[in-house]
N, C-alpha and C positions, 0 to 999 in steps of 0.2 A: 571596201570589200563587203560581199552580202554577209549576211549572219548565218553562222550553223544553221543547222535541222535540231529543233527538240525533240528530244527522244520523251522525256519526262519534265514535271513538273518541278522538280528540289533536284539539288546538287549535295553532295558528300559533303560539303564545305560548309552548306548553311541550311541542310536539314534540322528538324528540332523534333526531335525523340520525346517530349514530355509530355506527359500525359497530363490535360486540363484537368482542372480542380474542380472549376464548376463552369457552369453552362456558360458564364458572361466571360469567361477569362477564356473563351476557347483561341488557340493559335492559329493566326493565317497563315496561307501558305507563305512560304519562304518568294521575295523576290525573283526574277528570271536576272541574274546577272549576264554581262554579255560580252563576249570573251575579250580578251587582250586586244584584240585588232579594231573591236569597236567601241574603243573606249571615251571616244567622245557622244555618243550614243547615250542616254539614261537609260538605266534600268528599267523594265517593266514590271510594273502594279500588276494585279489578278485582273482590273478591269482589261486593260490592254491586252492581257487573254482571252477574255469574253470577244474582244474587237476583231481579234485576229481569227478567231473560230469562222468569223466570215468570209475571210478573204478565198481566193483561189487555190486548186490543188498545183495549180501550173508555177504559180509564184513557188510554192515549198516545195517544188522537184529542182527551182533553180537554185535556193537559198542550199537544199543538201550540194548538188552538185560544186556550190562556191563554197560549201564548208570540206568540203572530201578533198579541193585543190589548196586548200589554206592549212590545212592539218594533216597531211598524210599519216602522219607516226602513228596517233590516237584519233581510233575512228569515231569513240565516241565522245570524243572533244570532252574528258573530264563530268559527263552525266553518267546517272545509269536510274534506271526504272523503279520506281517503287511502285510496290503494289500493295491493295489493302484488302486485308484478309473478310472484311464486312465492309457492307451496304447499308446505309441509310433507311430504313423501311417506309420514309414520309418520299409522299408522293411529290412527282416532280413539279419545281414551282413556275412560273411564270420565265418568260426568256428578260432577263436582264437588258438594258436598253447599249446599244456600241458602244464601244469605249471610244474615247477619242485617235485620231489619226496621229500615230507616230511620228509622219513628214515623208513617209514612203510614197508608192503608187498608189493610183485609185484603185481600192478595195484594199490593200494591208496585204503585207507579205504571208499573214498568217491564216490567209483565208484558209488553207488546205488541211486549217487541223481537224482533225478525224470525231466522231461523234463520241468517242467517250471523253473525249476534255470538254462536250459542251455537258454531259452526263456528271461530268466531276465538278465544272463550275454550277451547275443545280444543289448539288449536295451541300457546298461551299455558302452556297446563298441561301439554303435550310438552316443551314446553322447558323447564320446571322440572325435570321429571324426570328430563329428560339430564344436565339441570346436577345434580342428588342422584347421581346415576351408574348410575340402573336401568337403563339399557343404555347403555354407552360409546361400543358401534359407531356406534348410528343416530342418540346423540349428537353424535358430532366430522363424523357426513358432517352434521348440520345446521346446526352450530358454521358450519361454513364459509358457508353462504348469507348475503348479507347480508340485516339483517333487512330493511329494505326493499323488497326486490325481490319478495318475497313479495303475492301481488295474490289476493283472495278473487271478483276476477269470472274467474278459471279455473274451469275444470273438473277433473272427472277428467284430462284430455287435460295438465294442466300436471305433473302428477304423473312422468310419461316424461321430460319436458325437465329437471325439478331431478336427476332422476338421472341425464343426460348431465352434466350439470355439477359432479356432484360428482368429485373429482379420485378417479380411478383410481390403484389401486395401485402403485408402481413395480416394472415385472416387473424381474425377477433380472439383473444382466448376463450376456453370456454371455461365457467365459474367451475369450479372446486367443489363435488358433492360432498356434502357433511358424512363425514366415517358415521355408519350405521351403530349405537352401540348396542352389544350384546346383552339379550337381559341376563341377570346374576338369578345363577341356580345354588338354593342353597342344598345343604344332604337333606334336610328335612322335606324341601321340593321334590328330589329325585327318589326319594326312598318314599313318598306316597304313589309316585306312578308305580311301582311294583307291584305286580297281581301272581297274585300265591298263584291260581290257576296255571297264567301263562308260565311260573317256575317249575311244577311241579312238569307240565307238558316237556319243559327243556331236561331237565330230570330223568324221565322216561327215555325220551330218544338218547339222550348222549349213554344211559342205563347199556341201551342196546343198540350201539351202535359202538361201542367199546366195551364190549363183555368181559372182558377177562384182563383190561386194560385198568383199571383203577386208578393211576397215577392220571392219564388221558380225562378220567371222567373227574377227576377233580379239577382239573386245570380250565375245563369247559364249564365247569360248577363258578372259577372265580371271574372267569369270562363273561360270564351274565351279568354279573353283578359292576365286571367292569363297564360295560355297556351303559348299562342302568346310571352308573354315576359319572358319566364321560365328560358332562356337563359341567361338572363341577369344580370348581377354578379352588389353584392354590390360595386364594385369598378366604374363599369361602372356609378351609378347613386345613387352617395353618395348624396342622399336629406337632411339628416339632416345638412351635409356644407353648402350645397348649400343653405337652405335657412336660414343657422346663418349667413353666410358671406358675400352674392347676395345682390345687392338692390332689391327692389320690383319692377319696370320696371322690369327688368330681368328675374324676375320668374313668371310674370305671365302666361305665354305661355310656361312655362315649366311644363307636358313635352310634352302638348297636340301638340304642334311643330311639331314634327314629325310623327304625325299620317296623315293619306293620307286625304284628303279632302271629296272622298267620303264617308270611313269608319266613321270621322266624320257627317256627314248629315245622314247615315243609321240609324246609333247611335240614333242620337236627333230625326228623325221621328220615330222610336219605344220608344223613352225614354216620346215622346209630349202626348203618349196613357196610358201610365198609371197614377194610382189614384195619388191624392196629399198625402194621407198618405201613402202609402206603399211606393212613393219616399223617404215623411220624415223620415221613418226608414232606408230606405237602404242608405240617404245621412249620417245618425246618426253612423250608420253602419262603413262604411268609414271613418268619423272622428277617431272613438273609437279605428278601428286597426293603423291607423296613431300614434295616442297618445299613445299604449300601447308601442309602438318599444323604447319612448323616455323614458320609465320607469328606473328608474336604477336598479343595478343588489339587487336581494336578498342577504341579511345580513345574513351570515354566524353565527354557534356557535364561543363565544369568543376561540381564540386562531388558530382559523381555518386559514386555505391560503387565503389570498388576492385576492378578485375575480376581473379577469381585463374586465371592461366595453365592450364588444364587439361592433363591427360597426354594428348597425344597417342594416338590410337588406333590399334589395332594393324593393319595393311594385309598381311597375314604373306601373302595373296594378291596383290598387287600384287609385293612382292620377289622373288615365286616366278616368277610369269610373265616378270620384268622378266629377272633371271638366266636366265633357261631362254633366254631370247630374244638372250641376248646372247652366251651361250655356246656356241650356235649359228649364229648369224651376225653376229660381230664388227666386220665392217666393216661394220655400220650405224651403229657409233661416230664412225668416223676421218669419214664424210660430217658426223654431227652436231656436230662437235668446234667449227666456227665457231661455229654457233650457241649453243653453249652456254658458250663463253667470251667470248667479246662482248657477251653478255646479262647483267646484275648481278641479275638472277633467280636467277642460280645459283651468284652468288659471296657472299663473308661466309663467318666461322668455322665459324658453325654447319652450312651448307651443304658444308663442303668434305668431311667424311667421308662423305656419302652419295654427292659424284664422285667420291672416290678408291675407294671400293666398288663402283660402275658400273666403273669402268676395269680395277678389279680382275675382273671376269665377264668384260670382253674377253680380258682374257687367258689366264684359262682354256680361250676355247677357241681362243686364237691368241695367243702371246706377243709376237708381232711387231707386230701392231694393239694391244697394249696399251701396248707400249714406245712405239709411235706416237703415240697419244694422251697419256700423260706427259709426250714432249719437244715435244710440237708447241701442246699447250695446258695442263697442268699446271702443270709445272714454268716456264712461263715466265711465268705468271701470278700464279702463286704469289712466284716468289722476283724476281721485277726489282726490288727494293728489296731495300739494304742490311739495310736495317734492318725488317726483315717479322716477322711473329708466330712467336715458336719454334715455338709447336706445328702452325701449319701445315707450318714445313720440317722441323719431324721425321715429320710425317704422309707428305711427298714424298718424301721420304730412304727411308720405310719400304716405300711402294711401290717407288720404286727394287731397293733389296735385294734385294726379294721377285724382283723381273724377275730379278737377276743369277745367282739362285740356285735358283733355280724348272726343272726337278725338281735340278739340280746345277750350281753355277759352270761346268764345261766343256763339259755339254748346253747350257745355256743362252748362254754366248756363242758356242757352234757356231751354234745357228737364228737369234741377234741377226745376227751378220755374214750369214749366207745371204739374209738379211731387209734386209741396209743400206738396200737400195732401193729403193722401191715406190713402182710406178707413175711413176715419174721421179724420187719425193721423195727426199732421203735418211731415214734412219730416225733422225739427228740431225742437226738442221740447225744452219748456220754459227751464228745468234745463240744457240742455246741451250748450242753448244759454249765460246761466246765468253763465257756467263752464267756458266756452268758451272766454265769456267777462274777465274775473278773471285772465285767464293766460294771453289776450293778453293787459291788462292792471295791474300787477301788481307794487309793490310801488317798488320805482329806486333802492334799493338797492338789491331788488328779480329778479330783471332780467339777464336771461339767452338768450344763444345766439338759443335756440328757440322762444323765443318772438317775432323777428324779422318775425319769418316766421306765427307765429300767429296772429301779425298784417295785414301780407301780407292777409290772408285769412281770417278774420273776418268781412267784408263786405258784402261779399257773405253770410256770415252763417248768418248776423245778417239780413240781405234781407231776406233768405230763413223762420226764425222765425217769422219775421212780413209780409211776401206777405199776401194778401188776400183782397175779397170785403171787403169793410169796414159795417159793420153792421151786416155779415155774422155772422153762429153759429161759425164754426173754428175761427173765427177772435174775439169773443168774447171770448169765450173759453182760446182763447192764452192770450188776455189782462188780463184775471183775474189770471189766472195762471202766466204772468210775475209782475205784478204790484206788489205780497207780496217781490218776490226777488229782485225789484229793492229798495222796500225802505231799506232793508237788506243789500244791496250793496251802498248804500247813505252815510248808517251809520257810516262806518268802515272809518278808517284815511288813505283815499286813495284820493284824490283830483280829478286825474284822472277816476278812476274807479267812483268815484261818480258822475260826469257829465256826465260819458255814462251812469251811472244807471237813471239820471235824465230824460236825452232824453227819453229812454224805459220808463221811467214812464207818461211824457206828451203821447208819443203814446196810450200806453192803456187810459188815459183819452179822448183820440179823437176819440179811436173804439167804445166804448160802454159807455152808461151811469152809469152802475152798478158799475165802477170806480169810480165813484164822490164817490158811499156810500161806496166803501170800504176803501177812503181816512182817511174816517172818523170811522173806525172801528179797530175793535181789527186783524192789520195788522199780527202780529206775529200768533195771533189765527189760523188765516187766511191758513199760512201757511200751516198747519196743516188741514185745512178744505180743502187746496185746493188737499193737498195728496191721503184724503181718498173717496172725491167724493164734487161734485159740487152742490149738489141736495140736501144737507142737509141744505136748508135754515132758517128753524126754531132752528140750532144750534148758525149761525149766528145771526141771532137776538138777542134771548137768551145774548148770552156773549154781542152784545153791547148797550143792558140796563145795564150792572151787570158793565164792565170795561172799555168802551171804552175813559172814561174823563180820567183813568191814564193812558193808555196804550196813547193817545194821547199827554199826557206831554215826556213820554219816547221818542217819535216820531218826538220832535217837530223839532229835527233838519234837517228831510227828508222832514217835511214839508217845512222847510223855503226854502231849495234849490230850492222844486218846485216852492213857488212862487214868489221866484227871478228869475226862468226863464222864467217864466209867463209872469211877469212885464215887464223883460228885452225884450223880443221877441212879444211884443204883436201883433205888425203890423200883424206878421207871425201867430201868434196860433191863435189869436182871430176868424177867420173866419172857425176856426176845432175846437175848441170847443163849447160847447153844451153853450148856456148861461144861460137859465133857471137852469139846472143843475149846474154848475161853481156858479153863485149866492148861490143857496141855500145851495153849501157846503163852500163856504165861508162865510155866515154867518153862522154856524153849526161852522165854526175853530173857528170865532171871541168868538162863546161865551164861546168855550171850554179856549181860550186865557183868556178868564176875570177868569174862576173859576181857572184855574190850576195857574195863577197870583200870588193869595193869598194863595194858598197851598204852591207855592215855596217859598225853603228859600236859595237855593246856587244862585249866583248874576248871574254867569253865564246864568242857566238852565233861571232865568229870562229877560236877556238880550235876549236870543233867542226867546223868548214867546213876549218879545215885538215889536222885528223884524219881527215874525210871524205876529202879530195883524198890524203891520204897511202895510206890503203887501195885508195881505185882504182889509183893507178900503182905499187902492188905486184901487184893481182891482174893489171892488163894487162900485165903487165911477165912473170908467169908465163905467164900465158894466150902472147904473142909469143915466149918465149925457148922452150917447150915445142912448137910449130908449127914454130918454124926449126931446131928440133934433128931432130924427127919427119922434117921432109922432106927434112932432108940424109941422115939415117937410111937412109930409103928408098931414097933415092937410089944411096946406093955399096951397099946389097945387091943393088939393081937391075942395076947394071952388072956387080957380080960373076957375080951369078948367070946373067945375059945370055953371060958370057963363058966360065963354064963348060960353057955349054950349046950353045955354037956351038965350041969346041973340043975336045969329048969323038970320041974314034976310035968307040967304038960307040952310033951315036945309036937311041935309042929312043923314038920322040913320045909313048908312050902312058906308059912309064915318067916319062920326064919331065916332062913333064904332072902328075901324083902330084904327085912332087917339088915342081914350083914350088908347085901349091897346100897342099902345109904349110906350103914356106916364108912365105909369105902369110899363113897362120894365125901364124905363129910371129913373124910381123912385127910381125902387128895386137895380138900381146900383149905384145911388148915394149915397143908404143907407148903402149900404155894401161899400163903400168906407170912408164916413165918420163915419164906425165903425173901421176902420184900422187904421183913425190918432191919434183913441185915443192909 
């Protein structure tokens, strides 16, 4: 029997789907198996397809016809078509020479195959060749198509697409340009390009272009100056080192240092024209973005990455305005001083060298508003605990110093005293004196090696709490206000501390008489009275009808010290104290001494109550024997003099007259001297 018609090249049975690895390993086609009827037949090679592409179309119309009467069932006798989705792009090669004769007719059954199997046996014979290596190039771009994909119903047209797809060459990398680095601007670089000129020109416009806006024209004021230092890297002007690790000398003039002299002066006469409040917001302003950089970083959900604290960035324009601003109008400090010690925004370790910094710019341009704000919110915030962080009070201490000696110990306590009082305040008030004394007198086994330096300066703080006319409001004011805390400071088992609270207590009995009665009053009460207002005198009364004979036995021990230094010192007090008054509150102790007598029952509390009563009826006993000597004194000069003067032969009124008024002077010093020996 004849053989089929081929339809295609591979059979379902012994196609091979694998895709070549490389160019030499590429797969031939699959054998022409030949069906069951012609099994004595061999198989045909690829060449015996080339052989057959010659023969006649006549012979393959008979071989279908004897394949169509041997197979009816299946028409396509177990083949089916494969086609390849690409073409080869190498150009068609030479015709391969016939393959040898089957043992059919002359010319081969196969002459009638059609011109794309001699197109496919071309392609077949390209690939052999690439694989032999006649040409490498257009070998390996073919290597890579799989064979597969390769499809004979293309055209020319498919020829473009396989050469899209062969993998292009890798172009060259191109080298890596070196990162440019930037040059390092330090503040001292950016703060010379500033031209006073071109400031004062921005000045003017924002002046009038925001008239009535002030807060606007400040914010454009720190604007320039941001511009001006835009350049300047956190590295250049690490401030938060600088002021944990600097002394305060050091940092005061940092970083206004480098700003040009006149840019500063342009500065301060447009800073001198605006309001005091819209300064106090834009100085508040300034603090608040200093504070926020020292924030720590936000807390992540648990489990999250570790967040690493970044450097702080450099604000070198915020410091600048912030100083120029305050060195210029310092008392926008001593307004904001509540607020910012009330607020725990701006308290913490960290936080304290950027206010002792602030306070440091007031004083440069007013030592007195600087001293102000150190004892009025610094120092009393800082140190009201015994037991507070060194380094804060050596921070306090430092600033202190600097006040004391700023431009010279004797300049600088001239303008402190001139300065005592302002505005009504003192420039150290009662509690900070009363703080003040406490550390630099603490009991021997509490001292530290700042005590040393708080004795050094306690002279001057304790000067600056008591200056004043003596009978003055401020000076009254202060005695009543220091007097509850010295008998408070009397009390406690300090020996030291209680003799300087003694002194401070004799003083206020020499400013003011109102001393005597509160010697004698509900002192503790007092306290408390003297916190919420001074003018509540009908409170004071009140309580001492109701308590003052017990709260006096409590007391008695601050009595007796005063009037053991009474006694002891009289030559010296006697001629500053009041006498009328002094009498009438020592009788006033005596009698409280008789009633609180007989109430005690510890030996002690009455051994002091009798020490007490022994002091008073020595000093009344001086105080009466010095009056009845004084006026019998007067007395017989009186009548002497009387009688010289009404028995002289040549009277002269106007001479005389003279006369008795020396004698009068000469009277009134011998009375004040023999009240001294008592």
């Amino acid at each position: 029997p004849r053989a089929p018609r081929l339809s295609s090249l591979s059979s379902p049975t012994h196609q091979r789907a694998t895709k070549p690895e490389r160019a030499n390993d590429l797969p031939l086609p699959c054998s022409l198996p030949v069906p069951t009827p012609l099994a004595p037949t061999p198989a045909m090679a690829m060449d015996d397809v080339a052989f057959a592409a010659g023969s006649s179309s006549s012979a393959m119309d008979a071989l279908a016809a004897s394949s169509s009467a041997a197979a009816p069932a299946d028409p396509s006798h177990g083949w089916q078509k494969v086609t390849y989705a690409k073409r080869s792009s190498r150009k068609p090669a030479a015709v391969a020479p016939a393959a040898p004769d089957l043992g059919g007719k002359p010319g081969g059954v196969f002459e009638g195959l059609d011109k794309r199997s001699q197109e496919r046996h071309r392609a077949i014979q390209a690939a052999r060749d690439a694989a032999a290596g006649y040409d490498s190039d257009d070998a390996n771009a073919n290597a890579r198509v799989p064979w597969g994909s390769r499809s004979s119903d293309e055209g020319s047209d498919s020829d473009g697409a396989a050469a899209k797809d062969r993998p292009q060459a890798e172009a060259p990398k191109k080298p890596k340009k070196p990162k440019v680095k930037k040059p390092k601007v330090t503040v001292a670089d950016a703060a010379a390009l500033i031209d006073a000129e071109s400031l004062a020109a921005h000045l003017v416009d924002i002046s009038a272009s925001y008239e009535n806006q002030e807060g606007i024209q400040l914010m454009r004021f720190a604007d320039y100056f941001g511009r001006a230092f835009a350049n300047v890297s956190a590295a250049q002007f690490p401030w938060a080192k600088m002021f944990k690790e600097s002394p305060m000398p050091k940092m005061v003039d940092v970083p206004l240092s480098h700003v040009p002299e006149p840019v500063c002066k342009t500065a301060s006469d447009w800073i001198s024209q605006r309001s005091p409040d819209a300064l106090g917001e834009f100085v508040l302003w300034c603090i608040d973005s200093i504070m926020s950089e020292l924030s720590g970083p936000t807390v992540g959900p648990k489990g999250a990455k570790k967040v690493v604290q970044q450097t702080p960035k450099a604000q070198v324009a915020i410091f600048v305005v912030l100083a120029l601003t305050l060195r210029r109008k310092p008392d926008v400090l001593i307004n904001l001083s509540p607020k910012i010690v009330g607020n725990s925004k701006y308290l913490g370790q960290e936080k304290l060298p950027i206010i002792a910094w602030v306070i440091n710019q007031a004083s440069q341009g007013d030592l007195v508003s600087g001293m102000f704000s150190w004892s009025h919110s610094l120092f009393p915030t800082v140190c009201a605990k015994s037991s507070g962080n060194p380094q804060s009070r050596d921070l306090v201490l430092q600033l202190l110093e600097r006040f004391l000696t700023t431009p010279n110990a004797s300049k600088a306590r001239a303008m402190l005293l001139n300065g005592a009082v302002r505005k009504g305040e003192r420039l150290v008030p009662a509690g900070t004196l009363d703080l003040f004394m406490r550390c630099t007198f603490p009991v021997p086994n509490a001292r530290v090696k700042a005590t040393e330096r708080f004795e050094a300066a306690y002279p001057i703080i304790k000067e600056l709490a008591l200056v004043g006319t003596p009978g003055s409001k401020a000076v009254k004011q202060a005695s009543q206000q220091l007097l509850p805390l010295a008998v408070k400071a009397m009390q406690e088992n300090n020996a030291e501390l209680a003799k300087e609270a003694t002194d401070v207590f004799i003083w206020c009995l020499t400013q003011s008489p109102e001393s005597y009665k509160l010697w004698v009053s509900a002192i503790f009460f007092l306290c408390l009275c003297t916190a919420l207002s001074y003018t509540r005198k009908w409170l004071r009364l009140m309580f001492n009808l109701c308590f003052q004979d017990k709260l006096h036995a409590e007391n008695i021990q601050a009595s007796v010290a005063v009037l053991r230094k009474i006694t002891a010192d009289w030559k010296t007090l006697s001629p500053k104290l009041n006498s009328e008054a002094l009498k009438a509150t020592l009788r006033s102790l005596k009698a409280k001494n008789e009633a609180a007598l007989e109430e005690a029952e510890d030996s002690g509390e009455k051994a002091s109550i009798k020490e007490a009563d022994k002091y008073c009826k020595a000093i009344i006993g001086r105080l009466s024997r010095g009056a009845t000597c004084l006026k019998g004194s007067l007395l017989v000069i009186a009548l002497a003099a009387g009688a010289g003067f009404m028995l002289s032969p040549n009277l002269d009124l106007t001479a005389d007259l003279e006369k008795l008024q020396a004698m009068a002077l000469e009277l009134q010093a011998m009375a004040s001297e023999y009240l001294r020996s008592f």
